[in-house]
PyMOL Python script that loads the backbone (N, CA, C, O; Angstrom):
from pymol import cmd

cmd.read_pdbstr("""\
ATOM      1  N   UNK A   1       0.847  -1.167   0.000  1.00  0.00           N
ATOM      2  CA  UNK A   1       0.000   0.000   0.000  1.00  0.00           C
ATOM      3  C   UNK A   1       0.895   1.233   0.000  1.00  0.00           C
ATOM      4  O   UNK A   1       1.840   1.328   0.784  1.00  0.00           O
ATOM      5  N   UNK A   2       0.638   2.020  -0.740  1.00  0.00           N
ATOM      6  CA  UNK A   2       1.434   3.339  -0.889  1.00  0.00           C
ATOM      7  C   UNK A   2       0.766   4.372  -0.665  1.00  0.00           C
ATOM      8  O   UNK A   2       0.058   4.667  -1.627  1.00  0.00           O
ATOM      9  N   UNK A   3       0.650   5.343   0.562  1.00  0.00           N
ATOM     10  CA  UNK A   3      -0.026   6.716   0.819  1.00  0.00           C
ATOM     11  C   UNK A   3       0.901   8.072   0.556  1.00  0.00           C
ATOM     12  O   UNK A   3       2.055   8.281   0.928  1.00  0.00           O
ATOM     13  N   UNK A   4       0.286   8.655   0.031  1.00  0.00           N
ATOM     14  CA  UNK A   4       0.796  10.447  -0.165  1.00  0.00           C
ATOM     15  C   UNK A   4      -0.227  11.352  -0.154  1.00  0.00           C
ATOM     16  O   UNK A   4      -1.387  11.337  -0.563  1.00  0.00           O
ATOM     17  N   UNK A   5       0.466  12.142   0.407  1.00  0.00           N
ATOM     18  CA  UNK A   5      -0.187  13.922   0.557  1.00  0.00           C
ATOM     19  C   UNK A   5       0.443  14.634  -0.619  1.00  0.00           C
ATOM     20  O   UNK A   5       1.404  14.502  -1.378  1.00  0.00           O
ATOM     21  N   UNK A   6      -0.974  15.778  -0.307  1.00  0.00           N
ATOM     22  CA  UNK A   6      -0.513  16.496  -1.238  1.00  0.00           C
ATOM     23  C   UNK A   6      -0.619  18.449  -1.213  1.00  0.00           C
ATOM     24  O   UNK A   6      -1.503  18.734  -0.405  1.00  0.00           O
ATOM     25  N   UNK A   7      -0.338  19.042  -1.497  1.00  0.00           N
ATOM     26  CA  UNK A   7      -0.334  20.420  -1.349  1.00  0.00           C
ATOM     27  C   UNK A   7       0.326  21.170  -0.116  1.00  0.00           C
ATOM     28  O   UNK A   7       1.531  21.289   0.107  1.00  0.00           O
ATOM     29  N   UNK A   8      -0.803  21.678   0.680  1.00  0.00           N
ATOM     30  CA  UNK A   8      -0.427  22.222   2.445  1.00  0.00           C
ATOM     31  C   UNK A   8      -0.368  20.721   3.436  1.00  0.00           C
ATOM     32  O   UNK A   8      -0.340  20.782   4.666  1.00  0.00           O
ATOM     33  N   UNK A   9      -0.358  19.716   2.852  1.00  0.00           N
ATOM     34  CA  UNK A   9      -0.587  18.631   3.956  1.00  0.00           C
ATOM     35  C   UNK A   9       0.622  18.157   3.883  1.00  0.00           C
ATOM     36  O   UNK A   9       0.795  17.264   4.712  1.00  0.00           O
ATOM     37  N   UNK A  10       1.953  18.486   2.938  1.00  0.00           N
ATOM     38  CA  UNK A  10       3.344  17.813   2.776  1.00  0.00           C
ATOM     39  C   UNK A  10       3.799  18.237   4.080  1.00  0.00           C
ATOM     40  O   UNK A  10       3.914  17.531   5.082  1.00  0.00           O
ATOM     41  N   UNK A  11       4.135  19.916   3.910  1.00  0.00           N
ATOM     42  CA  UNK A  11       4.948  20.329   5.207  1.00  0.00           C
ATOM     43  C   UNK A  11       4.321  19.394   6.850  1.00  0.00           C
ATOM     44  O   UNK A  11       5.027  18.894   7.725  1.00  0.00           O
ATOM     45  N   UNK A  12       3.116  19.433   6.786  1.00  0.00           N
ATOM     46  CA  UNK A  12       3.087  18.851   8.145  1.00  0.00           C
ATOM     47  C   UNK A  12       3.606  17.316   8.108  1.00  0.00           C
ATOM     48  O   UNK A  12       3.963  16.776   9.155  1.00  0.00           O
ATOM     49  N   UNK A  13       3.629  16.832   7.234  1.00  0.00           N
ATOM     50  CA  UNK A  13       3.667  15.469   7.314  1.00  0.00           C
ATOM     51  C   UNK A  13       5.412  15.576   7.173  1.00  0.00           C
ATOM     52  O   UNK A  13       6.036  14.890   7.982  1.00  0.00           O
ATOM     53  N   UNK A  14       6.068  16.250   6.369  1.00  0.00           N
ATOM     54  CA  UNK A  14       7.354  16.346   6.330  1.00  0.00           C
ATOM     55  C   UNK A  14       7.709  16.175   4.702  1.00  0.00           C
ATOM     56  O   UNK A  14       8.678  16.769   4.229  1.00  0.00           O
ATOM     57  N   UNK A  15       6.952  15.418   3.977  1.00  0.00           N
ATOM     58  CA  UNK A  15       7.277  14.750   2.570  1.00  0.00           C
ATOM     59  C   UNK A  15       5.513  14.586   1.908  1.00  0.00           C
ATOM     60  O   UNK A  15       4.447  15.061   2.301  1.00  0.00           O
ATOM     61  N   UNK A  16       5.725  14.057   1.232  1.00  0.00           N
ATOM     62  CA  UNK A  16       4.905  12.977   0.195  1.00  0.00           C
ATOM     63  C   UNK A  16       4.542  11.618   0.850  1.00  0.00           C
ATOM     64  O   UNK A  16       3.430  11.177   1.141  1.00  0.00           O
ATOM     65  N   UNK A  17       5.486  11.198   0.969  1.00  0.00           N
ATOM     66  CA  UNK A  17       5.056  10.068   1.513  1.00  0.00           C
ATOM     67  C   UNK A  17       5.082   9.525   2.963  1.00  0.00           C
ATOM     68  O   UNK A  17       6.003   9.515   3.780  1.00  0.00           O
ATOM     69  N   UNK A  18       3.630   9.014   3.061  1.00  0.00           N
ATOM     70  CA  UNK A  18       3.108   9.046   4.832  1.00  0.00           C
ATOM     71  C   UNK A  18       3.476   7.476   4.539  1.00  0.00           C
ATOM     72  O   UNK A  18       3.236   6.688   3.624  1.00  0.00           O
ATOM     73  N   UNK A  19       4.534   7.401   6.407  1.00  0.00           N
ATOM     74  CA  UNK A  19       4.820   6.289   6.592  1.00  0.00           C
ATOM     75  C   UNK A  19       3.427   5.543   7.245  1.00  0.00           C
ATOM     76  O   UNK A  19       2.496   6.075   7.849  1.00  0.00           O
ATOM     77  N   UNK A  20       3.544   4.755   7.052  1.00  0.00           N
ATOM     78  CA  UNK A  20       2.538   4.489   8.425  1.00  0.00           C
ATOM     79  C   UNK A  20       2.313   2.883   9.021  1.00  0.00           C
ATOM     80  O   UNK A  20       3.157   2.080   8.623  1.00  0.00           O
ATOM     81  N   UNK A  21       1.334   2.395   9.864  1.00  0.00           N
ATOM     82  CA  UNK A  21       1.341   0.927  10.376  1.00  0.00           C
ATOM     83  C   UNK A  21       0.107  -0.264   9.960  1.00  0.00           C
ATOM     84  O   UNK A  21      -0.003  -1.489   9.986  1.00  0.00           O
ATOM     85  N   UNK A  22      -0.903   1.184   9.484  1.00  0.00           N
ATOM     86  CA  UNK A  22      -1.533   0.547   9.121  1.00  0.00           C
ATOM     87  C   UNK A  22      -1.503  -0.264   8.412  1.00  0.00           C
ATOM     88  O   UNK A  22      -0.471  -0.214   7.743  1.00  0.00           O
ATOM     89  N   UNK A  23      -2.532  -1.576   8.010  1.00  0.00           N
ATOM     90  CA  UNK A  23      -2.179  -2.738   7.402  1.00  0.00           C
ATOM     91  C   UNK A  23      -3.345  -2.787   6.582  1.00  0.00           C
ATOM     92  O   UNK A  23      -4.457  -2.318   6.824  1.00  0.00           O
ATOM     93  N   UNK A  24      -2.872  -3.537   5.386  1.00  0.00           N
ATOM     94  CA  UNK A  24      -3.987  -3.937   4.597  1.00  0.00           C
ATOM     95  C   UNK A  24      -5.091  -5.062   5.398  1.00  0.00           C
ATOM     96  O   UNK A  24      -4.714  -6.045   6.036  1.00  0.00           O
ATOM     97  N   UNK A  25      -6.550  -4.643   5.185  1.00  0.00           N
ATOM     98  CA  UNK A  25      -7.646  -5.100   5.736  1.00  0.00           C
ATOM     99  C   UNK A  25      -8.613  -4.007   6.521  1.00  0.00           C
ATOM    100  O   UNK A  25      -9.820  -3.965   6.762  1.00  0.00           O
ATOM    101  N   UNK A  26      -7.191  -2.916   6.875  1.00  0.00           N
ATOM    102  CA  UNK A  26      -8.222  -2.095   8.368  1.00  0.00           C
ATOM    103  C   UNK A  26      -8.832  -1.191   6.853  1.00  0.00           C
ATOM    104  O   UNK A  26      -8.664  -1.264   5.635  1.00  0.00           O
ATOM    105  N   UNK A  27      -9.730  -0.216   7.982  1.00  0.00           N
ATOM    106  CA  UNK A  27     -10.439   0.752   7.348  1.00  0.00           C
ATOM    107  C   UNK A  27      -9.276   2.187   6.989  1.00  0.00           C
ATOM    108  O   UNK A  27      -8.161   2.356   7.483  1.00  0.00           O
ATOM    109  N   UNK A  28      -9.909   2.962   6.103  1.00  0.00           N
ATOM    110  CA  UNK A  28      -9.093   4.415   5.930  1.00  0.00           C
ATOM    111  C   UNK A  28      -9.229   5.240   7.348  1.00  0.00           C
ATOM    112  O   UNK A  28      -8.355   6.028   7.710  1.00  0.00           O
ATOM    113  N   UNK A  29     -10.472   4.965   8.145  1.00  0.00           N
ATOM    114  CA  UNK A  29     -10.637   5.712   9.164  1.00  0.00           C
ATOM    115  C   UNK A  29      -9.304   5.173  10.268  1.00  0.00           C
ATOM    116  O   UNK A  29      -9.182   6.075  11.097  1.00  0.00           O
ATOM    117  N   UNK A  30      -8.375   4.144  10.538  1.00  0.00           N
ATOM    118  CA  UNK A  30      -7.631   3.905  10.693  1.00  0.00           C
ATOM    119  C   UNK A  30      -6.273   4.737  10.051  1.00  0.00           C
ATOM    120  O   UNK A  30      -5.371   5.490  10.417  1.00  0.00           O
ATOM    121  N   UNK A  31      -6.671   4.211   9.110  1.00  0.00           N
ATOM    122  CA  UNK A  31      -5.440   5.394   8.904  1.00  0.00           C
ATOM    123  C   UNK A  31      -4.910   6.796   9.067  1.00  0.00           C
ATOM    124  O   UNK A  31      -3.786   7.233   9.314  1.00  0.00           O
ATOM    125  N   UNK A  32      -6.174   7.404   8.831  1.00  0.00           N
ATOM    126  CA  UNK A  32      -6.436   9.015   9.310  1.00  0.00           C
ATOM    127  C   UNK A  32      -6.415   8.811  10.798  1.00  0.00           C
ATOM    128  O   UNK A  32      -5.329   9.268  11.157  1.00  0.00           O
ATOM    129  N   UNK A  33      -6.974   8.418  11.706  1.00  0.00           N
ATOM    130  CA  UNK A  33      -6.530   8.515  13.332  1.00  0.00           C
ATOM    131  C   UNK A  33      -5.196   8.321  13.673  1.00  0.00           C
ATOM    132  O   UNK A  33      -4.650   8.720  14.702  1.00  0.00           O
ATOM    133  N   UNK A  34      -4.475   7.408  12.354  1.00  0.00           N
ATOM    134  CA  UNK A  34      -2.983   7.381  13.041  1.00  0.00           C
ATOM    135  C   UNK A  34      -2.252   8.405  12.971  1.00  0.00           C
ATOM    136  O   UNK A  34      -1.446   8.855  13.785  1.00  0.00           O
ATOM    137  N   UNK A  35      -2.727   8.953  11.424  1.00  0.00           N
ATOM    138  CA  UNK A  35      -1.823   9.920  10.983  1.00  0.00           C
ATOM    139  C   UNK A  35      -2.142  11.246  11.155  1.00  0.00           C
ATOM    140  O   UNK A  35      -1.686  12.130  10.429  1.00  0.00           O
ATOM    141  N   UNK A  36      -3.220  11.524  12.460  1.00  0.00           N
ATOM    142  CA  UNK A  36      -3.886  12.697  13.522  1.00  0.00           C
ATOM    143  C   UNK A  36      -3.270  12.593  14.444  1.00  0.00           C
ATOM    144  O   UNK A  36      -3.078  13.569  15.169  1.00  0.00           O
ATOM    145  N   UNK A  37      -2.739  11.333  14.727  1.00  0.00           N
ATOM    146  CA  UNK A  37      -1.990  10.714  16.532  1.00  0.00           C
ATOM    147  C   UNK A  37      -0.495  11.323  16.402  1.00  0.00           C
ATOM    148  O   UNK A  37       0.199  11.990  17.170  1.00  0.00           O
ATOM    149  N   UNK A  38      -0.264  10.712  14.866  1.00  0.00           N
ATOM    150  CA  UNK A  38       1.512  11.035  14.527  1.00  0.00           C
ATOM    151  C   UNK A  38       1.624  12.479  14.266  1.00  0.00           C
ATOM    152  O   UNK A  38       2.508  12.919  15.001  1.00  0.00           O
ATOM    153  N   UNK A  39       1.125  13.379  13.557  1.00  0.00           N
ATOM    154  CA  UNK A  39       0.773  14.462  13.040  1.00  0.00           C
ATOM    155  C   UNK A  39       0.018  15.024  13.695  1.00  0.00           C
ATOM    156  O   UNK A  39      -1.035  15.043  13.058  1.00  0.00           O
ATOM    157  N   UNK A  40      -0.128  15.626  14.823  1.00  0.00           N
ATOM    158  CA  UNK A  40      -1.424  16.658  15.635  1.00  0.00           C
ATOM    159  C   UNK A  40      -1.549  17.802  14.741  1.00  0.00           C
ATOM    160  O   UNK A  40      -2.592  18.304  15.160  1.00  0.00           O
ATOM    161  N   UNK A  41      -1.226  18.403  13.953  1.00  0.00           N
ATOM    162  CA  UNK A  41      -1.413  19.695  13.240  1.00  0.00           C
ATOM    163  C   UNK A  41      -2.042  19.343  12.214  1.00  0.00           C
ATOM    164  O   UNK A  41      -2.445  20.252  11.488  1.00  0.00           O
ATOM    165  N   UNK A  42      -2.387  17.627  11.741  1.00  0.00           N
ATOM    166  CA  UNK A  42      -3.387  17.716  11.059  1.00  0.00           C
ATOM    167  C   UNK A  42      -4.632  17.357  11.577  1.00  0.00           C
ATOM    168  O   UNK A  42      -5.578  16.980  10.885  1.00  0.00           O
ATOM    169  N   UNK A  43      -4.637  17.485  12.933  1.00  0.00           N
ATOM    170  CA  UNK A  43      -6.106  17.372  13.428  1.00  0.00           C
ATOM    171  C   UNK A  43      -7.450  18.228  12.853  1.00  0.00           C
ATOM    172  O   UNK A  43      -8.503  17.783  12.397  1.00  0.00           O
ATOM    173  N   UNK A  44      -7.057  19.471  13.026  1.00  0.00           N
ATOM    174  CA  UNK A  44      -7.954  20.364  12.372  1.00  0.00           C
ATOM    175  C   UNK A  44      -8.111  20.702  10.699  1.00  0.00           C
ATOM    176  O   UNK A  44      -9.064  21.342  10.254  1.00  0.00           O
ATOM    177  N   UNK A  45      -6.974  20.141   9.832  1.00  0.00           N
ATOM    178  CA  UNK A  45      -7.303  20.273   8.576  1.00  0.00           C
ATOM    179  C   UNK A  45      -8.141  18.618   7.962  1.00  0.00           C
ATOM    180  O   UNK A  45      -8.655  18.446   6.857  1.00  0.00           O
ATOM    181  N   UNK A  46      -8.057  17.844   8.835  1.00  0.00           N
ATOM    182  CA  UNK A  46      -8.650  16.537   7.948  1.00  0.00           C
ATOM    183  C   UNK A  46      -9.883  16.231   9.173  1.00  0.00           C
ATOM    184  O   UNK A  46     -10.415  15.201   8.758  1.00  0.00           O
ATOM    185  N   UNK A  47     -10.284  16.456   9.911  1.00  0.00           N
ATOM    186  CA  UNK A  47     -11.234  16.141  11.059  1.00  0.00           C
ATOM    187  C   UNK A  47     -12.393  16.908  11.481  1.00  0.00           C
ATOM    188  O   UNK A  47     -12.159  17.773  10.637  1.00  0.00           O
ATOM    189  N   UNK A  48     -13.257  17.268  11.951  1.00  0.00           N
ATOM    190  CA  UNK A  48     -13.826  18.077  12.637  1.00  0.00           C
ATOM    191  C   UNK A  48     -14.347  17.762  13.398  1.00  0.00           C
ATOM    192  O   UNK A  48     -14.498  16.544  13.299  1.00  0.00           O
ATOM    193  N   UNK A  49     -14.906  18.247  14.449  1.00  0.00           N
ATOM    194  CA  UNK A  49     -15.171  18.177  15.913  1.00  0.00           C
ATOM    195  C   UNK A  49     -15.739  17.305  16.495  1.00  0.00           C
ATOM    196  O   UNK A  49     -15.843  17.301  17.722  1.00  0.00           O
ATOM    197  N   UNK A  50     -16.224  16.384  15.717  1.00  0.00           N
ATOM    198  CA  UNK A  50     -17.180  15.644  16.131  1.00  0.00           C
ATOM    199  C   UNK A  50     -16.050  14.452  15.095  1.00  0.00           C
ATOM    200  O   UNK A  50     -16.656  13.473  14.660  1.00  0.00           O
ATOM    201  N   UNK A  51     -14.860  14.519  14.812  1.00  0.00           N
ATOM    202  CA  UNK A  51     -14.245  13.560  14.216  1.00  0.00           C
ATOM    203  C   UNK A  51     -14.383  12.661  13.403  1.00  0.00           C
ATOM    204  O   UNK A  51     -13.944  11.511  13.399  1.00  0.00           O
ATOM    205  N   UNK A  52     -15.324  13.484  12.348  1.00  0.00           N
ATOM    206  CA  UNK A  52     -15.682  13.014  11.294  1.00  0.00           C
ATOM    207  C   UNK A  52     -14.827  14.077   9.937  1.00  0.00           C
ATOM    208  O   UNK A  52     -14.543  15.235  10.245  1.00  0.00           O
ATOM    209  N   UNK A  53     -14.445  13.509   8.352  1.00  0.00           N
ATOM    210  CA  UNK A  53     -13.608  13.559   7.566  1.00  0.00           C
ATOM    211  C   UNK A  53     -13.919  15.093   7.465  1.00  0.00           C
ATOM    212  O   UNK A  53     -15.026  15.519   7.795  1.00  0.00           O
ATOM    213  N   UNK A  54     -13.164  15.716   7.114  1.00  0.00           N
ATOM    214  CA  UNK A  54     -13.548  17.733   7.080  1.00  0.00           C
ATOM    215  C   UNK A  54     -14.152  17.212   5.368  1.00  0.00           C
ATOM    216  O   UNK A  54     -13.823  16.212   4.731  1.00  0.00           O
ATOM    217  N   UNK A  55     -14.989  18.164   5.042  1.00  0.00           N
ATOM    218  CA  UNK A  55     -16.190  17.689   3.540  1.00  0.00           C
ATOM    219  C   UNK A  55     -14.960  18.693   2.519  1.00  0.00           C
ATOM    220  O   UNK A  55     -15.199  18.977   1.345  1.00  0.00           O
ATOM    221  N   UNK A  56     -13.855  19.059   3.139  1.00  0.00           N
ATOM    222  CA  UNK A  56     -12.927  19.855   2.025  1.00  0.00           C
ATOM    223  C   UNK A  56     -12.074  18.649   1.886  1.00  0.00           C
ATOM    224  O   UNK A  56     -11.421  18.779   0.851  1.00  0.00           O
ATOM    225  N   UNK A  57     -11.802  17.544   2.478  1.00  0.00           N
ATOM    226  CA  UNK A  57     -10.895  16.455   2.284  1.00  0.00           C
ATOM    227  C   UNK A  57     -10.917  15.333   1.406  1.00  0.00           C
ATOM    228  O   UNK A  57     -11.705  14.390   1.460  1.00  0.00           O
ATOM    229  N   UNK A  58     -10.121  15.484   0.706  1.00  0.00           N
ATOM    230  CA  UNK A  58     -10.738  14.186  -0.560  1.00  0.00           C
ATOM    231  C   UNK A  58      -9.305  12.960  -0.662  1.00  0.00           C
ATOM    232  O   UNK A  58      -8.130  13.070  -1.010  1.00  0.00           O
ATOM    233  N   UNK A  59     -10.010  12.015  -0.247  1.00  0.00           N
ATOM    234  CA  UNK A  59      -9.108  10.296  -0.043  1.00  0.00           C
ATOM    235  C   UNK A  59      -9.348  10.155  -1.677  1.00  0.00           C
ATOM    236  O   UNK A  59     -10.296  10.659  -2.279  1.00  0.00           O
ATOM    237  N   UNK A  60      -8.770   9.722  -1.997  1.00  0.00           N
ATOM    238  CA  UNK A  60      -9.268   8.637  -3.192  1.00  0.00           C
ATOM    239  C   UNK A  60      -8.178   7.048  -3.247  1.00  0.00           C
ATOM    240  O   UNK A  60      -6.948   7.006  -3.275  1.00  0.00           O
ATOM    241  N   UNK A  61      -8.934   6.157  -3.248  1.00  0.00           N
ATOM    242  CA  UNK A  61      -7.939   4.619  -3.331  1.00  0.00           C
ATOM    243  C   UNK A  61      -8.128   4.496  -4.808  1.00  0.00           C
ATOM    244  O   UNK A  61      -9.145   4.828  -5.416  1.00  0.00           O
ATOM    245  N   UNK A  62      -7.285   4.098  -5.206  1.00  0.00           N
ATOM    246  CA  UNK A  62      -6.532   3.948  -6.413  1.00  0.00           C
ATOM    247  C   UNK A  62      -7.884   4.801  -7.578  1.00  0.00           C
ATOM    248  O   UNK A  62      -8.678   4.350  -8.404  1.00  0.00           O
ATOM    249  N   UNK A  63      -7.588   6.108  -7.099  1.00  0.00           N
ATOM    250  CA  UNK A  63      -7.903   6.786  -8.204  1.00  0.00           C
ATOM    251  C   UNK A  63      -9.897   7.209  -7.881  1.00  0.00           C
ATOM    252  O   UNK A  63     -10.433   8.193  -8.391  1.00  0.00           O
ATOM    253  N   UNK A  64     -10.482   6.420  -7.160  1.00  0.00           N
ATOM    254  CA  UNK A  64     -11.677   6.975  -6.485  1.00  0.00           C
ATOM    255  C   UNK A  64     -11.695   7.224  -4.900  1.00  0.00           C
ATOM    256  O   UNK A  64     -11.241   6.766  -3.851  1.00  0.00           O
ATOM    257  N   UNK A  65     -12.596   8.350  -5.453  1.00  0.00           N
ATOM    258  CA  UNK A  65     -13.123   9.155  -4.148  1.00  0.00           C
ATOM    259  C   UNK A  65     -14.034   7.942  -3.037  1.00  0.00           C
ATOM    260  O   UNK A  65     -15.039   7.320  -3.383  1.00  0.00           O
ATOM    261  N   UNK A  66     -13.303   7.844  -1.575  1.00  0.00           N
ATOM    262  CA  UNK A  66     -14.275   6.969  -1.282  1.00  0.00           C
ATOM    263  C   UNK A  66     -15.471   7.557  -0.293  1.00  0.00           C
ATOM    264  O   UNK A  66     -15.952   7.062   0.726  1.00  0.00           O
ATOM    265  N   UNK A  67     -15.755   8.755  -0.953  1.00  0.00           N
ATOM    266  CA  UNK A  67     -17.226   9.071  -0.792  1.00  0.00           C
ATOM    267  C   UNK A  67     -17.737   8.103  -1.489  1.00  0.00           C
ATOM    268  O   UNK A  67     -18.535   7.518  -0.757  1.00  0.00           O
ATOM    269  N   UNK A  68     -17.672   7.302  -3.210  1.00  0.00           N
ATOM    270  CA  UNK A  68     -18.116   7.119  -3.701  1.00  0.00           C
ATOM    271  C   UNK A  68     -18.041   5.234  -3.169  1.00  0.00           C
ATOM    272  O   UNK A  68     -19.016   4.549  -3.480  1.00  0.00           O
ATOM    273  N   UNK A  69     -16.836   4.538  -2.379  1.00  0.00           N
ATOM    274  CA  UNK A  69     -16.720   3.838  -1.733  1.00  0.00           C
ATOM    275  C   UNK A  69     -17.412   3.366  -1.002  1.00  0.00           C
ATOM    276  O   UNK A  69     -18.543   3.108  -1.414  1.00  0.00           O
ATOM    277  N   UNK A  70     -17.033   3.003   0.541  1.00  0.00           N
ATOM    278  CA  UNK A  70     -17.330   3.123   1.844  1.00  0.00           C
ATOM    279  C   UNK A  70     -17.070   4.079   2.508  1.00  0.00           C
ATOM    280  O   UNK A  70     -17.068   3.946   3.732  1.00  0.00           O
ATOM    281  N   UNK A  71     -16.812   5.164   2.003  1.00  0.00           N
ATOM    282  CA  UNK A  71     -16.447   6.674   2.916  1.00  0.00           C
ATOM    283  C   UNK A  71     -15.029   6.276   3.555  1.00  0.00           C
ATOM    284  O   UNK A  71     -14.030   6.075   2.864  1.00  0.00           O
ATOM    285  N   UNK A  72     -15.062   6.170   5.213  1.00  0.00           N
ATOM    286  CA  UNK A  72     -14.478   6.095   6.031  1.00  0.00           C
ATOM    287  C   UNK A  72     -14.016   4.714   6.446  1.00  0.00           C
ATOM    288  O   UNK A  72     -12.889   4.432   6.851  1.00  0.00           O
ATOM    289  N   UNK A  73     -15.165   3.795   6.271  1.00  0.00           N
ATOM    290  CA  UNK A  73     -14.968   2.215   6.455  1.00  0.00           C
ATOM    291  C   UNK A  73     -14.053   1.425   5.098  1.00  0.00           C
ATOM    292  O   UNK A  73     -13.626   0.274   5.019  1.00  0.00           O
ATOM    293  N   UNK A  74     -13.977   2.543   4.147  1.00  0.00           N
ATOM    294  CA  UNK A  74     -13.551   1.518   2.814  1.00  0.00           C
ATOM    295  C   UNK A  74     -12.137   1.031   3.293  1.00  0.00           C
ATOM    296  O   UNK A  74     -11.154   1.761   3.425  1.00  0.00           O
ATOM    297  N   UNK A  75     -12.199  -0.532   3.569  1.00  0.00           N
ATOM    298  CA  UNK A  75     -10.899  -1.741   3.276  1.00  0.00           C
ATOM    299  C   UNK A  75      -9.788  -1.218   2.499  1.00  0.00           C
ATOM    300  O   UNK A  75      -9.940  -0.888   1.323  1.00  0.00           O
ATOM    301  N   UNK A  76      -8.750  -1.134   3.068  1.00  0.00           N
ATOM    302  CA  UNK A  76      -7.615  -1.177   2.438  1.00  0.00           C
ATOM    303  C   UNK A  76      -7.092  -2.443   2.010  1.00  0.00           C
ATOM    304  O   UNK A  76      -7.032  -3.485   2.662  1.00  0.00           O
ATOM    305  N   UNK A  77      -6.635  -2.173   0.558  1.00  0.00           N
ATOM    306  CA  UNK A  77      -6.147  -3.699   0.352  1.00  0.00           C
ATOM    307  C   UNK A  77      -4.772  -3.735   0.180  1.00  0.00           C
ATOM    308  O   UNK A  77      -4.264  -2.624   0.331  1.00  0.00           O
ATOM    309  N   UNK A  78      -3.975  -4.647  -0.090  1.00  0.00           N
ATOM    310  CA  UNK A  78      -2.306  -4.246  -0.083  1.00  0.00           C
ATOM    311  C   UNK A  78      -1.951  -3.812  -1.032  1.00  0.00           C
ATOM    312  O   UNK A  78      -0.871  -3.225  -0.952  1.00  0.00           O
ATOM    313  N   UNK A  79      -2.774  -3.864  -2.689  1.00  0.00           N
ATOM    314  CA  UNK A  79      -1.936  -3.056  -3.518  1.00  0.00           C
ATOM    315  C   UNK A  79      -2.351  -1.669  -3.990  1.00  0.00           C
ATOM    316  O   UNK A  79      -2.108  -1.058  -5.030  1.00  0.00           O
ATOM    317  N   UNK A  80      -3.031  -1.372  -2.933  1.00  0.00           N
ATOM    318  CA  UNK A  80      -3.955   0.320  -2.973  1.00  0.00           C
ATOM    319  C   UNK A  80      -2.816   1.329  -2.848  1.00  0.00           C
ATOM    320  O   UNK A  80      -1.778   1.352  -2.187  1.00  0.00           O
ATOM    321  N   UNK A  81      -3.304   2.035  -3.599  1.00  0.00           N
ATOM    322  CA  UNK A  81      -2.533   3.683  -3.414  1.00  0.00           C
ATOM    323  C   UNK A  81      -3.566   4.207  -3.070  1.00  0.00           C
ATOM    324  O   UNK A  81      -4.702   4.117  -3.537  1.00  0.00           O
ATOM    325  N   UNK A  82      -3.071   4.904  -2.030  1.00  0.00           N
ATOM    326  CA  UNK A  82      -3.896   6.127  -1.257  1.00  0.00           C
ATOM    327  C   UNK A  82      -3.615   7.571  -1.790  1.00  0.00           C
ATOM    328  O   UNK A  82      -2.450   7.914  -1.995  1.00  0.00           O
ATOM    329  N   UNK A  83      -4.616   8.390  -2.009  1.00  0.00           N
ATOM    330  CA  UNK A  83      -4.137  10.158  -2.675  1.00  0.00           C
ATOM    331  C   UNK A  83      -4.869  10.794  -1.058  1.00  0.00           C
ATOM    332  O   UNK A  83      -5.944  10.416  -0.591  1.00  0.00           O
ATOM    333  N   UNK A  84      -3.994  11.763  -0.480  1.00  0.00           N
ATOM    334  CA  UNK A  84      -4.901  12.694   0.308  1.00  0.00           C
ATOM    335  C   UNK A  84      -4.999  13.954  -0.430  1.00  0.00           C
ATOM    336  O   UNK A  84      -3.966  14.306  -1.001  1.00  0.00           O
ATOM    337  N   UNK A  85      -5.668  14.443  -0.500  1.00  0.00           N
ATOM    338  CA  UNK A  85      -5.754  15.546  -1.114  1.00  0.00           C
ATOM    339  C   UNK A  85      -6.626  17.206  -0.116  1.00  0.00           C
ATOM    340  O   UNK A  85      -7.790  17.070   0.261  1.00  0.00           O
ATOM    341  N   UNK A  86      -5.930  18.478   0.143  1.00  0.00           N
ATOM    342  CA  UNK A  86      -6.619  19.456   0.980  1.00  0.00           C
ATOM    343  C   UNK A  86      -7.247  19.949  -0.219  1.00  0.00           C
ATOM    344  O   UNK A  86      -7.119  19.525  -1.368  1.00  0.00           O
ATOM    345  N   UNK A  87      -8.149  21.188   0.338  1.00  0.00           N
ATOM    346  CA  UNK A  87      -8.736  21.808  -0.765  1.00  0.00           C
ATOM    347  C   UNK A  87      -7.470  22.651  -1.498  1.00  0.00           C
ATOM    348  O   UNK A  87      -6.409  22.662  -0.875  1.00  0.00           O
ATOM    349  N   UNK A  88      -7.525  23.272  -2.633  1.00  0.00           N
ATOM    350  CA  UNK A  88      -6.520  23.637  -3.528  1.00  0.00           C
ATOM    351  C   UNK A  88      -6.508  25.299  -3.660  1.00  0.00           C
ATOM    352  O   UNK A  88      -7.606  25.352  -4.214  1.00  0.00           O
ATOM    353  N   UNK A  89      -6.218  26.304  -3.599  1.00  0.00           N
ATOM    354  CA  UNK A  89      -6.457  27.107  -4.231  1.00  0.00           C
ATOM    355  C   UNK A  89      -5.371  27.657  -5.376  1.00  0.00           C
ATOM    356  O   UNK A  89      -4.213  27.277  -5.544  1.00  0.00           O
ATOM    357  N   UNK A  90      -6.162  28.731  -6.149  1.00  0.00           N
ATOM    358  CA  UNK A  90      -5.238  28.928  -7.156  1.00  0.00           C
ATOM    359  C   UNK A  90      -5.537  30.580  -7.845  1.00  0.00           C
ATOM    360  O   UNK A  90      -5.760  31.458  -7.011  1.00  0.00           O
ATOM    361  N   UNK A  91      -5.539  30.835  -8.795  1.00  0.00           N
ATOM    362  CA  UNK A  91      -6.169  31.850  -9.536  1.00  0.00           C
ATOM    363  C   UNK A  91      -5.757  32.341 -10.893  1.00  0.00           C
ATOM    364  O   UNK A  91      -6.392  33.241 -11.444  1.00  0.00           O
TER     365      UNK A  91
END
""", "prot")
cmd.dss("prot")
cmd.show_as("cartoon", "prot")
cmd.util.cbc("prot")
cmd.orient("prot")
């Protein structure tokens, strides 16, 4: 499984690519709590208060959004790529 950030979410994380423990089988919501536990400064850009996904945050596993998934519950499998993506701006 291969995860990366992307935009304002590199600097906190340090890079592109998020190490992490999770394992193929758990949910994405696993993964995001770890990488809130490891990373506290992304508590408030991927979470909200009630610790559910911020609606500006877009996962996609290999290439879909898993709004369109299982949201939060969608299975990781071992040969998934993960995209995080913040909202973007530009002009």
């Amino acid at each position: 499984m291969k995860v990366k950030v992307y935009a304002t979410l590199r600097p906190i994380i340090g890079g592109a690519d998020v190490p992490t423990t999770v394992q193929p089988g758990q949910p994405i919501r696993d993964l995001v709590d770890e990488m809130v536990a490891r990373w506290p400064d992304l508590h408030p850009e991927m979470l909200d208060a009630d610790g559910n996904l911020q609606r500006r945050i877009q996962i996609m596993v290999n290439g879909r959004s898993i709004a369109y998934l299982d949201g939060m519950n969608t299975v990781i499998g071992p040969d998934d790529s993960i995209a995080i993506f913040p909202p973007v701006g530009g002009g």
